[in-house]
N, C-alpha and C positions, 0 to 999 in steps of 0.2 A: 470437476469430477463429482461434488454433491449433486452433478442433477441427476444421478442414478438414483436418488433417495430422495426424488420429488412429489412421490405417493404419501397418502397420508400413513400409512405400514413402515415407510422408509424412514420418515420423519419423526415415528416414535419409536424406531430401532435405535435411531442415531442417539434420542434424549435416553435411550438405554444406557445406550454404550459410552452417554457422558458419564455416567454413575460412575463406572471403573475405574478402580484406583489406577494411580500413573505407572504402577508395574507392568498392569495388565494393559493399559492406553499403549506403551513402548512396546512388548513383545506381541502387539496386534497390530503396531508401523514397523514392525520385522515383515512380521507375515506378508503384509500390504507390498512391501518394499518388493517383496522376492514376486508377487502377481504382477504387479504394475512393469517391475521390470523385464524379469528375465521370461514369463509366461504372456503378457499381454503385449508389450515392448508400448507402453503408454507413452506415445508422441517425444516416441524418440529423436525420431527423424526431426522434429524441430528444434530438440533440446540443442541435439550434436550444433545442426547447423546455425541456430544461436549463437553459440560458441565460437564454432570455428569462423563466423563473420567477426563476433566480438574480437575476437582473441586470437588475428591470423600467425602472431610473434610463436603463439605454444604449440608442440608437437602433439601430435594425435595421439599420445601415452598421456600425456597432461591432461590433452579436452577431456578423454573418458574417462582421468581423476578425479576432475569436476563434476563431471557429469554424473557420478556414480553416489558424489558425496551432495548434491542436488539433489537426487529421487530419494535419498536418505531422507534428506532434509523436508522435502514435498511429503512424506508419507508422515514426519511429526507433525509437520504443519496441520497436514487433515484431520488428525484425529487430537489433536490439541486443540482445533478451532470446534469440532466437535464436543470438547470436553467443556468448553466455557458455557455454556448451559446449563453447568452443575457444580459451576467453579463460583466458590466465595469472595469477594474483593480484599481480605484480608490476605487470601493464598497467594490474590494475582499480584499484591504486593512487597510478596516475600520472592517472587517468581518473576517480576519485572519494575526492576530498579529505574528509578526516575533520575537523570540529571537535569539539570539547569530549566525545569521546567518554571522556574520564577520569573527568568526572561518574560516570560509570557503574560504571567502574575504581573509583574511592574507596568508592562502597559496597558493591560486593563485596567488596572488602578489608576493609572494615567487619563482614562477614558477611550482609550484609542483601541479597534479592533485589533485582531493579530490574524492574518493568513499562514497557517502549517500547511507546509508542503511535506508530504510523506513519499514515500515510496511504497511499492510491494519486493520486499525484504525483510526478512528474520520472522518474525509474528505479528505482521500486521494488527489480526484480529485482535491480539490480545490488547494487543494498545488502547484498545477503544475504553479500557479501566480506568485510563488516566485520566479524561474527563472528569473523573469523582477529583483531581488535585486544582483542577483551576479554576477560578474567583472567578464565573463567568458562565456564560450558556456556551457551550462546544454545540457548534451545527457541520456534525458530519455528514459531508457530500459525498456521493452514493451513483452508481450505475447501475438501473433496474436488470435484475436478473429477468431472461425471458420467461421461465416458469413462476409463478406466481408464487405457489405453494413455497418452492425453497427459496425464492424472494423473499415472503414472511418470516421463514424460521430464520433464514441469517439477520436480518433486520432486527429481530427480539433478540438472539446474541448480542447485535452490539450498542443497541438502547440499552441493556441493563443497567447501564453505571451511570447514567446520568447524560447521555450524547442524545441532541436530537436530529434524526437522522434526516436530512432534506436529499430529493433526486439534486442530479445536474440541472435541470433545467428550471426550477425553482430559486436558486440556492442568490441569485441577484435578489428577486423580491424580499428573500430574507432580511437580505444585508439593507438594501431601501430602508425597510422596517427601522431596523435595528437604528441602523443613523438617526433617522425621522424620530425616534424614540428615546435618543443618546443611550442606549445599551450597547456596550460593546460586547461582541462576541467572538469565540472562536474561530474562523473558516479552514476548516480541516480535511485535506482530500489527500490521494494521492495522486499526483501530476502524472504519471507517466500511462496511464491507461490509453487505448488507441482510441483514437478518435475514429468516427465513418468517416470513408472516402474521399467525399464532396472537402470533406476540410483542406486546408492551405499555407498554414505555417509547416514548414518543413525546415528538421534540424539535423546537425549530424550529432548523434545519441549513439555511444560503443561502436564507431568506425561505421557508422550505419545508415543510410538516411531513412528519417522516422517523421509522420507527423504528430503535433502535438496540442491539446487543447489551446486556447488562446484566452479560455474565460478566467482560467485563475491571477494570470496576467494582469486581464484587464481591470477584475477585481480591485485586487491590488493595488492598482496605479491608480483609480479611480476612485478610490476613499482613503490612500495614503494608508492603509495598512503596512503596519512592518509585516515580512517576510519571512516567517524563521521555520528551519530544513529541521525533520526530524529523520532520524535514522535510528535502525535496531537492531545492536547486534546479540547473535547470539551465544552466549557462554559456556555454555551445555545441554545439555538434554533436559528442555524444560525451564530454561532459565535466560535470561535477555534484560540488556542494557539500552533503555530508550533514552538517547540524547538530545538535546534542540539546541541550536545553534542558529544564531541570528543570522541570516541573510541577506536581508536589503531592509535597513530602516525605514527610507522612506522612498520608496519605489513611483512615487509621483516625478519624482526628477530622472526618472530613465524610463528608455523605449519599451514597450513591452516585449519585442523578440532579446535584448539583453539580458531581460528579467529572465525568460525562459532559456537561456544561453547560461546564466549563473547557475540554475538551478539543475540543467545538466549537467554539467562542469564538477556541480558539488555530487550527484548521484556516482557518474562513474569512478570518483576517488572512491567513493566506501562501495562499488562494487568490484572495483580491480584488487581492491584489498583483499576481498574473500568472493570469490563471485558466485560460490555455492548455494549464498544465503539468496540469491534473486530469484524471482519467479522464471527461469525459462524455458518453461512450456507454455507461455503464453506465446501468442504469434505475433509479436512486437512487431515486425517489420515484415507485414502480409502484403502492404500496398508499398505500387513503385510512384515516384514521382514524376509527373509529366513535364516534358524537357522546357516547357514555356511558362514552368511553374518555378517562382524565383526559391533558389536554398541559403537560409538564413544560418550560414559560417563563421 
């Protein structure tokens, strides 16, 4: 939805509209809420049908409970992600509690890299502060936005705190580096983004079949990175609990479609939990699979 404000006019309206206190950030994601939804009907039709694939067990009173408390949710997300531009690392840490992120700590200290698997759930963006807690270089993996302009400006949101932000298609030479170098590092993405077309691993993700990147997998397995799931939930308006939790130690002794069969398995529990907090207006499940294309169940 930011690349309406992919001019360079847009882009210092928005570092405006970080300024504003959260009084005024919240009753301008009312306003937002009541355009997007009931005036624009902003990719409704995907939302619903997200849904009602996710979640064929709930009655159609339920989906649009969801769904109502989603656009909610999507309209703080934007202009919260807007507002970290202007936001302090002291605030974001009275506003996004850290658990267990020592996991992480101890095997750095170890020497040993760490693969975070995220999600897009709760506040992503804000997460990217936590890098300031760990003993260690965070190389946050990244999908180039097509417009360049709001490519750069979200990049500078979330380098501020210490993350350095590598594409997808870089992000192995990193890791080379790193090894070659004995630094361990962070590898921090979030797994569920769609991959193009031509990809091949196909999973069933929320009663659905999806496909799914195969490199954080292979990552993984191939320099014995442990694995550990970050999730965010959110408390209130403005406030969120990022936890990490260990997922596969040592991911060298499993297949890589099991790795990414774990790491579904762990997404849908903390989205069936509250499924508000997920992104779904994005078009997760735009491509169909070809019947000669094996589905990894």
């Amino acid at each position: 939805m930011f690349q309406y404000f992919s001019t360079k006019t847009g882009t210092f309206f928005l570092k405006l509209i970080a300024r504003l206190p959260f009084g005024a950030i919240y009753f301008l994601s009312d306003i937002l809420f009541v355009v997007l939804y009931y005036l624009v009907g902003y990719r409704q039709k995907v939302v619903f049908n997200n849904l009602r694939n996710s979640f064929p067990h709930k009655t159609e009173a339920e989906i649009k409970v969801i769904a109502l408390r989603f656009f909610h949710h999507f309209c703080d997300l934007t202009l919260e992600t807007i507002k970290l531009n202007h936001l302090k690392q002291e605030e974001l840490q009275q506003r996004v509690k850290s658990k267990n992120h020592d996991i992480i700590n101890q095997f750095l200290l170890a020497g040993r890299s760490v693969t975070v698997l995220a999600m897009h759930y709760g506040n992503w963006e804000w997460a990217t502060f936590l890098a300031s807690v760990f003993n260690g270089k965070t190389l946050a993996v990244y999908k180039p936005l097509h417009n360049k302009r709001f490519d750069f400006f979200m990049n500078q949101l979330r380098a501020r705190f210490g993350a350095e932000l590598v594409k997808n298609q870089h992000v192995l030479r990193k890791v080379l580096t790193a090894e070659k170098e004995h630094t361990p590092v962070i590898i921090w993405l979030a797994g569920d983004q769609t991959p193009p077309w031509f990809h091949n691993t196909w999973f069933v993700f929320l009663k659905q079949e999806a496909i799914f990147y195969q490199g954080p997998a292979f990552i993984a397995k191939k320099f014995n990175t442990p694995i550990v799931f970050q999730s965010i939930e959110k408390n209130s308006r403005g406030f969120y609990t990022s936890e990490f939790d260990l997922l596969i130690e040592n991911p060298a002794t499993m297949d890589e479609n099991e790795i990414i069969k774990t790491y579904i398995r762990k997404m849908e529990q903390v989205i069936e939990k509250n499924p508000e907090y997920y992104l779904w207006s994005h078009k997760r499940w735009k491509y169909k699979r070809d019947i000669d294309v094996p589905l990894n169940n």
